[in-house]
C-alpha positions as CSV (number, residue, x, y, z in Angstrom):
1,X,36.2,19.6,-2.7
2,X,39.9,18.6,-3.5
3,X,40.4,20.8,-6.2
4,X,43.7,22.6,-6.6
5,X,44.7,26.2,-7.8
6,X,48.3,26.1,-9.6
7,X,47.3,28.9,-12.3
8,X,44.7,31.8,-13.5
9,X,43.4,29.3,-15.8
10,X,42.5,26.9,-12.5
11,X,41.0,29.8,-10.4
12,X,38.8,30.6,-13.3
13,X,38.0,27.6,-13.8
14,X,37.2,26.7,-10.3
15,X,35.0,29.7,-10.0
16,X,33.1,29.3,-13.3
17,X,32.6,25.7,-11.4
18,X,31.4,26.9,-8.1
19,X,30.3,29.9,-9.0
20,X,31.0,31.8,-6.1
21,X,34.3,32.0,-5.1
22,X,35.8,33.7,-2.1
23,X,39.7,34.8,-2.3
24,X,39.6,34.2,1.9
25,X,38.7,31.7,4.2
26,X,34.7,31.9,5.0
27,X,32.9,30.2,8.1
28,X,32.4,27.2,5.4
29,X,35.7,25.3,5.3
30,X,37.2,24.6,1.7
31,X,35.6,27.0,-0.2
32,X,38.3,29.6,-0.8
33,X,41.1,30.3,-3.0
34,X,43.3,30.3,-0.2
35,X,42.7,26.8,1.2
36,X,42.5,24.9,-2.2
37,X,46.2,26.8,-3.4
38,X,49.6,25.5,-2.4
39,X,51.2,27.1,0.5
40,X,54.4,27.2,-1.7
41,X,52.9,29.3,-4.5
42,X,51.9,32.3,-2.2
43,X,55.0,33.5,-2.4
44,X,58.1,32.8,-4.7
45,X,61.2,34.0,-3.0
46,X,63.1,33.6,-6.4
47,X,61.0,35.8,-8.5
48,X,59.5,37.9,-5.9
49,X,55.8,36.5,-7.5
50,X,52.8,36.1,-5.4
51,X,50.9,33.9,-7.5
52,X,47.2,33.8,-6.6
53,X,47.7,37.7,-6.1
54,X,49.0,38.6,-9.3
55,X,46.5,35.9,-10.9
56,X,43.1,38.4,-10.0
57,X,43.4,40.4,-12.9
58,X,44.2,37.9,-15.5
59,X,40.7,36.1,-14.3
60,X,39.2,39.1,-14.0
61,X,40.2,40.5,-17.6
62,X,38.4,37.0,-19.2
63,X,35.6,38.5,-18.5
64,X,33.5,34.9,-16.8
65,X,33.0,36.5,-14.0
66,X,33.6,39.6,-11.9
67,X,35.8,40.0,-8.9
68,X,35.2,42.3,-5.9
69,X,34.3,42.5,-2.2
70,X,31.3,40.7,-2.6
71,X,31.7,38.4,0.7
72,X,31.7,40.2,4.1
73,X,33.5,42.8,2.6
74,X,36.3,40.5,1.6
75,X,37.3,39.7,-1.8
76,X,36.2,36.9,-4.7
77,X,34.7,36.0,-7.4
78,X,31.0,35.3,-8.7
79,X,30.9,33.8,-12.3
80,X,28.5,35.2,-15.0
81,X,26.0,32.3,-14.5
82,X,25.2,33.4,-11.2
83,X,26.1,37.3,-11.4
84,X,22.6,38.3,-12.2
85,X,20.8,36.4,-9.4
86,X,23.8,37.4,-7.5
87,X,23.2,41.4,-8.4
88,X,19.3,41.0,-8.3
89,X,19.0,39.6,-4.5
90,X,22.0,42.2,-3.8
91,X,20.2,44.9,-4.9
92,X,16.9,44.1,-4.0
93,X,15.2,45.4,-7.7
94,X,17.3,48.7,-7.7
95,X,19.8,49.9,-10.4
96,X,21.7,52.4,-8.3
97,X,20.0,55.7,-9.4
98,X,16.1,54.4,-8.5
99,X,18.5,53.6,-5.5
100,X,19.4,56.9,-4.7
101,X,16.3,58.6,-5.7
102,X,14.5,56.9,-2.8
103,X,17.0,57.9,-0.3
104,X,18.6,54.8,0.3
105,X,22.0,55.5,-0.9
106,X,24.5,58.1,0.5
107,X,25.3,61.1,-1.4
108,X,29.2,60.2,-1.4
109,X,28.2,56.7,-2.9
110,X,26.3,58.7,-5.4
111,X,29.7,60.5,-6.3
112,X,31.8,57.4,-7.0
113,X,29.2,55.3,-8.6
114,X,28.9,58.3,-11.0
115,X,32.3,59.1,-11.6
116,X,32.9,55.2,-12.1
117,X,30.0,55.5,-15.1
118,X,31.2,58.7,-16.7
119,X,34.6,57.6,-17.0
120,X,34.2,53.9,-17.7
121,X,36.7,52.5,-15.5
122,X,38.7,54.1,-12.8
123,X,41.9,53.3,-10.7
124,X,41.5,54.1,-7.2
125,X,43.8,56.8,-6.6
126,X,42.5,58.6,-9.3
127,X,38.6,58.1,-8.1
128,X,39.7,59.6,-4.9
129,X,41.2,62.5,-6.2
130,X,37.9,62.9,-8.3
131,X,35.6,62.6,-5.6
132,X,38.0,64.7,-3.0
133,X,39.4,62.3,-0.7
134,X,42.5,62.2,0.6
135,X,45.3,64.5,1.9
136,X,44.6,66.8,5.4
137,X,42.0,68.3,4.1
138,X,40.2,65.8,1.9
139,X,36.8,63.6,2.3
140,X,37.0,60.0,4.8
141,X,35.9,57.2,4.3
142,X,36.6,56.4,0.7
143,X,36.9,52.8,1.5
144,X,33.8,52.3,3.9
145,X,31.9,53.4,0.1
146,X,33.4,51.5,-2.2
147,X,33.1,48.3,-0.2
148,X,29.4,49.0,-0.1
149,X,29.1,50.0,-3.4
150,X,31.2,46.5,-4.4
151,X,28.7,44.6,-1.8
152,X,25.8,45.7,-3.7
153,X,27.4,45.1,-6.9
154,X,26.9,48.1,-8.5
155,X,31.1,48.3,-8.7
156,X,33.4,45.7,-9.2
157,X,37.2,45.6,-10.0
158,X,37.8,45.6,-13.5
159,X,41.7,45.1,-13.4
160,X,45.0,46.0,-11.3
161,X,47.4,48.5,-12.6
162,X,50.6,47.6,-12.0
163,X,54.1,50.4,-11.6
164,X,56.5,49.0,-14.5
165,X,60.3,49.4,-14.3
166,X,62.8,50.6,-17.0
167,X,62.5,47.6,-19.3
168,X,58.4,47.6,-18.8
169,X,58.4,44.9,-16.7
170,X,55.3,45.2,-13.7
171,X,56.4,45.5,-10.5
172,X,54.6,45.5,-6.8
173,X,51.4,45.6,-5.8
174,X,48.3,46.0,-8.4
175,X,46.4,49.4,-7.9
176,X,42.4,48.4,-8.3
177,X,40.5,50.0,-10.7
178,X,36.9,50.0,-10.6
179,X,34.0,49.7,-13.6
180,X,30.6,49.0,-14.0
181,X,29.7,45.3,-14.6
182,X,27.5,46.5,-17.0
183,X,30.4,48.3,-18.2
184,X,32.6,45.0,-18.3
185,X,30.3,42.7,-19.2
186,X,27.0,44.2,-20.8
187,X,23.7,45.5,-19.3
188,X,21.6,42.3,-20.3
189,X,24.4,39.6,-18.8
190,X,24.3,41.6,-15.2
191,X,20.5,42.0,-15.5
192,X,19.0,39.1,-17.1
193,X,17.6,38.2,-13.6
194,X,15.3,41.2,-12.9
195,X,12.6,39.7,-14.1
196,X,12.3,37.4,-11.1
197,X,11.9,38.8,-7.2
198,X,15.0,38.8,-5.2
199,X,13.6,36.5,-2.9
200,X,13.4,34.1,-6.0
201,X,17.3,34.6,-7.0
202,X,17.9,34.0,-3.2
203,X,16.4,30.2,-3.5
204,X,18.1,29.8,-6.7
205,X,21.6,30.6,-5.0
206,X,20.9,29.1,-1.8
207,X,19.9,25.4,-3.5
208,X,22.6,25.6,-5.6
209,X,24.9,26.1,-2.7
210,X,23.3,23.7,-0.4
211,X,24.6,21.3,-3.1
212,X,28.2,22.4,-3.7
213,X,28.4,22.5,0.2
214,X,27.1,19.7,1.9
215,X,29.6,20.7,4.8
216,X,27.6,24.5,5.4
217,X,24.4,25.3,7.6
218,X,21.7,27.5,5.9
219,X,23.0,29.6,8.2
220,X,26.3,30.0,6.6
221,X,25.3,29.8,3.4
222,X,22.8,32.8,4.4
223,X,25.6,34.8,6.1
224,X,27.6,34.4,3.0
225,X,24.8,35.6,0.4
226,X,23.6,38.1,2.9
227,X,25.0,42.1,3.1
C-alpha cells in the first residue's frame, strides 16, 4: 500500500480503489489519508493552503462516494461500490423513520435527520439554529447526534462552505453541510443492498477487506466496520 495522495483527483481515486477510506490514522497501519499524503502538503506556509483539508469537498462534490464520520466517529470516505452494503450492515434493515417508529432513535436525532430531508442540504450552523441549539439557552449535544446520525449513514457531508473575501476568493476553514445520501446520490445507489441481510453485506465488506489489508486482524477490520 505505497500509494500517494498529491491531489483531490488521487484521494478520489484512492478511495474508489479501497473503497473505504479513513481521513485519520486507524488501528490498521497505512490505510488513511494521512499516512499515504506528504508531510509537506498539510500545510503550505506560502499560500496558507491545507491541501488534503481543502481537497474533501472537491471529492465529495464528484459524487463516487460520500464522506462523513463513518469510522469511530472520525472522518472518511466510503465509495459508491461499497456505500450500500456499507449503509445496509450500518443500519441493520432500517431507513431512519421505521427507525424511529420502533423507538430506537432519539427524538433530537429525529429533528435533524428531518430538517436535513426537508431542506435538502444544510450547513451546520444553520441546522442548529433550526433544531435549537446553541447560545445559553439552547439544546446540547448537537454534535454527539450528528455523529451518530453520520455513523449510521443516514447523514453525510455533502460539501464545505467556505467565508470568501472582497475579491470572492474562499478563505478559512469549510463550514459542513449535511444531506441525505439519497439526496446526493439517489435512493436506488444508497439502497441497492437491502435486499440482502446485514449480516450478508458484513461478509461482503469484511472479505473484501481482509484482501486490501493483509496487515489487519479480523479484529480490526471488525472494529472498523463496527458502530
Amino acid at each position: 500500500m505505497t500509494k500517494e495522495i498529491r491531489s483531490a483527483n488521487d484521494m478520489e481515486a484512492l478511495m474508489r480503489e479501497w473503497g473505504f477510506l479513513p481521513f485519520f490514522k486507524t488501528d490498521i497501519p497505512g490505510f488513511s489519508i494521512e499516512e499515504h499524503t506528504p508531510p509537506e502538503l498539510w500545510y503550505d506556509g506560502d499560500s496558507g493552503e491545507w491541501a488534503p483539508w481543502d481537497w474533501k469537498g472537491p471529492v465529495a462534490r464528484m459524487k463516487t462516494g460520500v464522506y462523513g464520520k463513518f469510522f469511530r466517529k472520525k472522518a472518511g470516505f466510503v465509495s459508491l461500490e461499497w456505500l450500500p452494503d456499507f449503509a445496509n450492515f450500518r443500519r441493520d434493515g432500517y431507513d431512519f423513520d421505521a427507525r424511529f417508529d420502533d423507538g430506537l432513535a432519539p427524538y433530537r436525532d429525529k429533528e435533524l435527520f428531518d430538517a436535513v430531508e426537508r431542506h435538502g442540504s444544510l450547513q451546520t450552523g444553520q441546522l442548529k439554529k433550526l433544531c435549537g441549539y446553541g447560545g445559553k439557552d439552547g439544546k446540547k449535544g448537537y454534535d454527539t447526534a450528528i455523529t451518530r446520525l453520520q455513523m449510521q449513514t443516514y447523514i453525510c457531508v455533502a460539501d464545505f462552505d467556505y467565508a470568501t473575501d472582497r475579491h470572492g476568493a474562499p478563505y478559512g476553514w469549510g463550514i459542513a453541510r449535511y444531506a441525505k445520501p439519497e439526496t446526493l446520490l439517489g435512493y436506488e445507489a444508497v439502497t441497492a443492498a437491502y435486499s440482502r441481510a446485514p449480516e450478508e453485506s458484513l461478509r461482503r465488506m469484511l472479505e473484501h477487506l481482509r484482501r486490501l489489508l493483509p496487515q489487519a486482524t479480523d479484529k480490526q477490520i471488525m472494529k472498523f466496520l463496527s458502530l
